[in-house]
C-alpha positions as CSV (number, residue, x, y, z in Angstrom):
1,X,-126.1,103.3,-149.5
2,X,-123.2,101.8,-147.8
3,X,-123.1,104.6,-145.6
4,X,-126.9,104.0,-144.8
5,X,-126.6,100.3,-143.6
6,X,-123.2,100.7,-141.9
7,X,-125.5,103.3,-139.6
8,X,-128.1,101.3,-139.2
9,X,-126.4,98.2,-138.0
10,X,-124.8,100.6,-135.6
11,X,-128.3,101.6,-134.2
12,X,-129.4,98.1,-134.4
13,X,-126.7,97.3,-131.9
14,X,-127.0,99.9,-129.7
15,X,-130.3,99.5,-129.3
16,X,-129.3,95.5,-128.3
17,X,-126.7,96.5,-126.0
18,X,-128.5,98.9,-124.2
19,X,-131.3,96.0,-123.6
20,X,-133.9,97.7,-125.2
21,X,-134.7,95.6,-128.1
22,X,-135.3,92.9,-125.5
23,X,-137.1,94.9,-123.1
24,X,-139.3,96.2,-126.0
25,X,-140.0,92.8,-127.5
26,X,-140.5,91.6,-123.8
27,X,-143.3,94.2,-123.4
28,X,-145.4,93.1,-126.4
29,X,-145.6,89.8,-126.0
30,X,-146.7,90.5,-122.5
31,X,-149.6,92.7,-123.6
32,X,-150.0,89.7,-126.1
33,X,-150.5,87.0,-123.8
34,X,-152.1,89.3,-121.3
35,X,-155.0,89.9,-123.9
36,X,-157.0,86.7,-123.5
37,X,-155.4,86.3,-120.0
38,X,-157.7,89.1,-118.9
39,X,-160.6,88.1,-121.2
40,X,-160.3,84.4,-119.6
41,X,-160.2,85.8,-115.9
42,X,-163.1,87.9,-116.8
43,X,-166.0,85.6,-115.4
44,X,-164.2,84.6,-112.6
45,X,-163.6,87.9,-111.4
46,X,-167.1,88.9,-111.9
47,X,-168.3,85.7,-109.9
48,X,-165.7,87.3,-107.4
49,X,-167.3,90.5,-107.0
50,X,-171.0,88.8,-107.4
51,X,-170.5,87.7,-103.6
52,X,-168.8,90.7,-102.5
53,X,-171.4,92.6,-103.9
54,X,-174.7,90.9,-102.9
55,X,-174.5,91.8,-99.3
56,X,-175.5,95.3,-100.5
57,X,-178.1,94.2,-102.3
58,X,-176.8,94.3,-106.2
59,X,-176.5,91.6,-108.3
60,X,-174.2,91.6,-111.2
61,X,-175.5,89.5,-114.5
62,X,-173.5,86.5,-116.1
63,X,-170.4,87.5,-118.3
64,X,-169.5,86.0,-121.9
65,X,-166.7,86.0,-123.0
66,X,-164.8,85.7,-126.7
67,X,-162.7,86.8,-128.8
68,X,-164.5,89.6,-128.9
69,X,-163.4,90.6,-125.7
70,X,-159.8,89.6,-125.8
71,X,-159.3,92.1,-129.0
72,X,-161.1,95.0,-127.0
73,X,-158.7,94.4,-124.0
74,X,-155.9,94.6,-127.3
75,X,-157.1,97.9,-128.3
76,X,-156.9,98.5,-124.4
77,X,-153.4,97.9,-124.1
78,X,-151.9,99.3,-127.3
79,X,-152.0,102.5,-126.3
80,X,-149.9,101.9,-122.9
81,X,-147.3,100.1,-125.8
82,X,-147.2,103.0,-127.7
83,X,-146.1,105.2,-124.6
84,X,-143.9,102.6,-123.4
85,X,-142.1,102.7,-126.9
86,X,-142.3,106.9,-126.9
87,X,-140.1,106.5,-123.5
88,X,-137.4,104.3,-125.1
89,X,-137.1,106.2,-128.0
90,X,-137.8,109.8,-126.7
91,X,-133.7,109.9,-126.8
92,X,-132.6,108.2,-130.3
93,X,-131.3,111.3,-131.9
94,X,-130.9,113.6,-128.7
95,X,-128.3,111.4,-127.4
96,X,-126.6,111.9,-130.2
97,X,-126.1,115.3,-129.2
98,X,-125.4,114.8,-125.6
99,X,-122.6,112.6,-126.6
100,X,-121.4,115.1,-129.5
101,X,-120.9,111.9,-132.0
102,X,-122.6,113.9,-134.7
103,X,-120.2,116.2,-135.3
104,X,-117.6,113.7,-135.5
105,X,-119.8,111.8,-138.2
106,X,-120.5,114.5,-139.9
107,X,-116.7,115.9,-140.4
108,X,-116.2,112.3,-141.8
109,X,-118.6,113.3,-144.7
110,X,-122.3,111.2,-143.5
111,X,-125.2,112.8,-145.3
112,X,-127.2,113.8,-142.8
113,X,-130.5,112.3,-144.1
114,X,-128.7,109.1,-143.7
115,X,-128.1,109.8,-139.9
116,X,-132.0,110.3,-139.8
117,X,-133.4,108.0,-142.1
118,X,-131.5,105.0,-139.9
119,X,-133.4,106.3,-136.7
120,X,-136.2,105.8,-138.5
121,X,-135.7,102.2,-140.0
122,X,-134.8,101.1,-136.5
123,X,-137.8,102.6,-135.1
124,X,-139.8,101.2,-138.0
125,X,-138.3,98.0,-137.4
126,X,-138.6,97.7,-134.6
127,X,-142.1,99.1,-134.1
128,X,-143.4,96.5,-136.8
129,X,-141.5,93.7,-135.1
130,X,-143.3,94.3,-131.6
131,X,-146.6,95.1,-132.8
132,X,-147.0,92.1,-135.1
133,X,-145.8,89.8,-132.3
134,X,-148.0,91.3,-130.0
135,X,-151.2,90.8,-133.0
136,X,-149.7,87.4,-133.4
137,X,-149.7,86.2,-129.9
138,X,-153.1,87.7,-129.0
139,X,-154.3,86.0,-132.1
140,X,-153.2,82.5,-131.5
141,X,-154.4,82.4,-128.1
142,X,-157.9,83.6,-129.2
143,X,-158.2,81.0,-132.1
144,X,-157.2,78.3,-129.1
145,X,-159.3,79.5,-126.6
146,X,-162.5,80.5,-129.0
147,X,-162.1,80.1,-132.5
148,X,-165.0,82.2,-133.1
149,X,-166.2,85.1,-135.8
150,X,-167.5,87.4,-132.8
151,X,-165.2,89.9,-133.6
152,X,-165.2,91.6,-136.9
153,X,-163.0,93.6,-139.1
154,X,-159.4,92.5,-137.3
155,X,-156.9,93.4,-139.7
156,X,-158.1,96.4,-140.5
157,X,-158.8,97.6,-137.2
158,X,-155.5,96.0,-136.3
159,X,-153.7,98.3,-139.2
160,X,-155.4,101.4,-138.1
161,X,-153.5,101.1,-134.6
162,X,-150.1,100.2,-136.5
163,X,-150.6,103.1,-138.4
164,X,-150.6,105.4,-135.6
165,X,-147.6,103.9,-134.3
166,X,-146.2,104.6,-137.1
167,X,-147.5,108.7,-136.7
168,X,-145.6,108.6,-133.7
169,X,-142.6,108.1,-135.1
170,X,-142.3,110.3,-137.6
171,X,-143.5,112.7,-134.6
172,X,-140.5,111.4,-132.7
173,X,-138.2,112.3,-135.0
174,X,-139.2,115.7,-136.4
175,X,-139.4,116.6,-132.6
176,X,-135.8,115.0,-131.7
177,X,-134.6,117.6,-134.9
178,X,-136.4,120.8,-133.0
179,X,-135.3,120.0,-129.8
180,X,-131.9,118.9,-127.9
181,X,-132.7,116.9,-124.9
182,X,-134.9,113.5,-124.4
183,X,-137.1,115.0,-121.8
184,X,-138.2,118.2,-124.1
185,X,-138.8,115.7,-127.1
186,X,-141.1,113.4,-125.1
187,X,-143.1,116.3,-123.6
188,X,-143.6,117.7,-127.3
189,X,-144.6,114.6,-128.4
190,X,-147.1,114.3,-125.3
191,X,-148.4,117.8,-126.6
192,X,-148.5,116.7,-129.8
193,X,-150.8,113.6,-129.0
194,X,-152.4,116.0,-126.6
195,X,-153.4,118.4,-129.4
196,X,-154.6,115.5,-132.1
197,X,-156.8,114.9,-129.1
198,X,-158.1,117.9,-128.2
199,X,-159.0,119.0,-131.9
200,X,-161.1,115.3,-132.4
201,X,-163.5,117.6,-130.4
202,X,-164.7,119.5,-133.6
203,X,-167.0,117.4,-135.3
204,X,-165.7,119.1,-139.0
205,X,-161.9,117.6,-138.8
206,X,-162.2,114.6,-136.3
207,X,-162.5,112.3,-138.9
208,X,-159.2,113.5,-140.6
209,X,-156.9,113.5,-137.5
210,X,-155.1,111.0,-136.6
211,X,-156.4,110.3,-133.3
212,X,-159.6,109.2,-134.9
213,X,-157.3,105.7,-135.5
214,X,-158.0,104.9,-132.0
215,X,-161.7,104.8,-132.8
216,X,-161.0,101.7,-134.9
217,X,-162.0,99.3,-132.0
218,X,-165.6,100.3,-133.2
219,X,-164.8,98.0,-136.5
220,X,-164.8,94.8,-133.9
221,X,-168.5,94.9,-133.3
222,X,-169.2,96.4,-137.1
223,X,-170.5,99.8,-135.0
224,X,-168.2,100.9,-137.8
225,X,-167.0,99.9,-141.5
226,X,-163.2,100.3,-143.0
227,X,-164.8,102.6,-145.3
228,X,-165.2,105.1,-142.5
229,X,-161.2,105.0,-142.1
230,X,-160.1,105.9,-146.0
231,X,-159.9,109.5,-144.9
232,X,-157.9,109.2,-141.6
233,X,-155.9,107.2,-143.1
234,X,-154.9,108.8,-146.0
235,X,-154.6,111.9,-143.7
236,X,-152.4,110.1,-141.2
237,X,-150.1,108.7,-144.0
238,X,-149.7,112.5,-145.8
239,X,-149.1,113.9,-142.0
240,X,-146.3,111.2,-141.6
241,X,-144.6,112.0,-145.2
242,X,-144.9,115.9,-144.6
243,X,-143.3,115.3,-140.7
244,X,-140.4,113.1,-142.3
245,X,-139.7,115.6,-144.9
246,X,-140.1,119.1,-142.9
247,X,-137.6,117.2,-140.1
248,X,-135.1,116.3,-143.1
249,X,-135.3,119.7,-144.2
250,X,-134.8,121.4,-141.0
251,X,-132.4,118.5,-140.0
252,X,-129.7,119.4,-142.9
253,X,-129.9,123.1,-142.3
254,X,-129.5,122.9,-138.4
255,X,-126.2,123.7,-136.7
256,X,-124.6,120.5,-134.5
C-alpha cells in the first residue's frame, strides 16, 4: 500500500500546484454563500421589477422567503458545480498519457489499479471536501438568516446530490480508461449524462437511473419521501461499483 499513498500524495500535489484544489474549493463556497445571497435579494428584486412592471398593467404579488428557498437555489447551483468539477478533472488520467509518465511508472513495477484507484481517492476527496463545504456554508447562513423547519428532508436530499457526484466520477474514470485525450473524455461523459437524461423519459426505469437523484429537491417541500429514493440509490451505488470495476478491468489489459 506504500505504492498507493506515495501516488496519491503525488496527485494531491499536483492538483495544488496547478491551482485547482483552490480554485475548486473557491467555487463551492461561492455557490455556498451565493445560496441565501440570492434567497435574501429575492424580495428586493421582485419590488424591483413590481415598478418596472406596473406601467404595463401587471402586478407581481409579495415574495417570502426562507430557507426553503435558499436550499432550492442549492439544488440550483449543484449542478453548474458538478460541471465545473467535470472540466477540471476531464484530464486526470489523459494527461498521464500526453505526458507518457505511465509508461515510465509502469516499467518501475506500479500496479496499475493503484495508478487508478489514487485518481479516484483524489477525486473522492476532493469531491466530498467541496460539497460538504458548500452544504456547510449554505447551512450556516440559513440557520442565521431563518432558523426555520420550512424545508424538509435536508440531508437526505442533500446525499442524493453527493451521490451523483460521486456517479460522475466513477464515469470520469472508466471514460479517461476508453479514451486518450481530455476533450473526448468530457464529451463522453456529457453523452453519458445526456443518455441518463434522455432514458428518465420512460416512465418503467426513471426511478432506477441515476438522474432521477436530481429529483431529490422534491424531498424539501415533502412532494416526495426518502423512501422514494431506496431504489435510485441502490441503482446508482451498483452503477458506480460495476463502472470502477469494468474501468480496472479494461485499465490492466490496455496497452500505454
Amino acid at each position: 500500500m506504500t505504492a498507493l499513498r506515495a501516488f496519491t500524495e503525488k496527485e494531491f500535489l499536483w492538483t495544488v500546484r496547478t491551482g485547482k484544489l483552490m480554485f475548486l474549493m473557491i467555487l463551492f463556497v461561492f455557490f455556498g454563500v451565493m445560496n441565501p445571497a440570492i434567497a435574501k435579494m429575492t424580495p428586493w428584486l421582485m419590488e424591483t421589477l413590481a415598478e418596472s412592471l406596473a406601467d404595463s398593467g401587471l402586478q407581481v404579488a409579495d415574495t417570502t422567503v426562507n430557507a426553503l428557498t435558499s436550499w432550492n437555489q442549492f439544488c440550483k447551483n449543484i449542478p453548474m458545480a458538478m460541471i465545473v468539477f467535470l472540466l477540471l478533472f476531464s484530464g486526470i488520467l489523459t494527461s498521464e498519457y500526453e505526458r507518457g509518465t505511465l509508461t515510465v511508472m509502469f516499467a518501475k513495477g506500479l500496479a496499475r489499479w493503484k495508478v487508478l484507484g489514487a485518481k479516484g481517492i483524489i477525486m473522492g476527496v476532493f469531491w466530498t471536501a467541496g460539497y460538504g463545504l458548500c452544504f456547510a456554508v449554505t447551512w450556516g447562513y440559513n440557520r442565521f438568516f431563518w432558523n426555520d423547519d420550512s424545508a424538509a428532508h435536508v440531508l437526505v436530499c442533500g446525499g442524493c446530490y453527493y451521490l451523483l457526484g460521486l456517479w460522475l466520477i466513477t464515469l470520469i474514470l472508466l471514460t479517461s480508461v476508453i479514451f486518450k485525450t481530455g476533450g473526448a473524455v468530457l464529451a463522453a461523459a456529457v453523452c453519458g449524462f445526456a443518455s441518463v437524461y434522455l432514458l428518465g423519459f420512460l416512465p418503467a426505469i426513471k426511478e432506477y437511473l441515476p438522474g432521477f437523484l436530481f429529483n431529490a429537491q422534491a424531498l424539501l417541500t415533502s412532494a416526495a419521501e426518502p423512501a422514494d429514493f431506496v431504489p435510485v440509490i441502490l441503482t446508482t451505488l451498483a452503477i458506480s461499483v460495476f463502472n470502477m470495476a469494468l474501468a480496472l478491468g479494461m485499465f490492466t489489459r490496455r496497452q500505454v
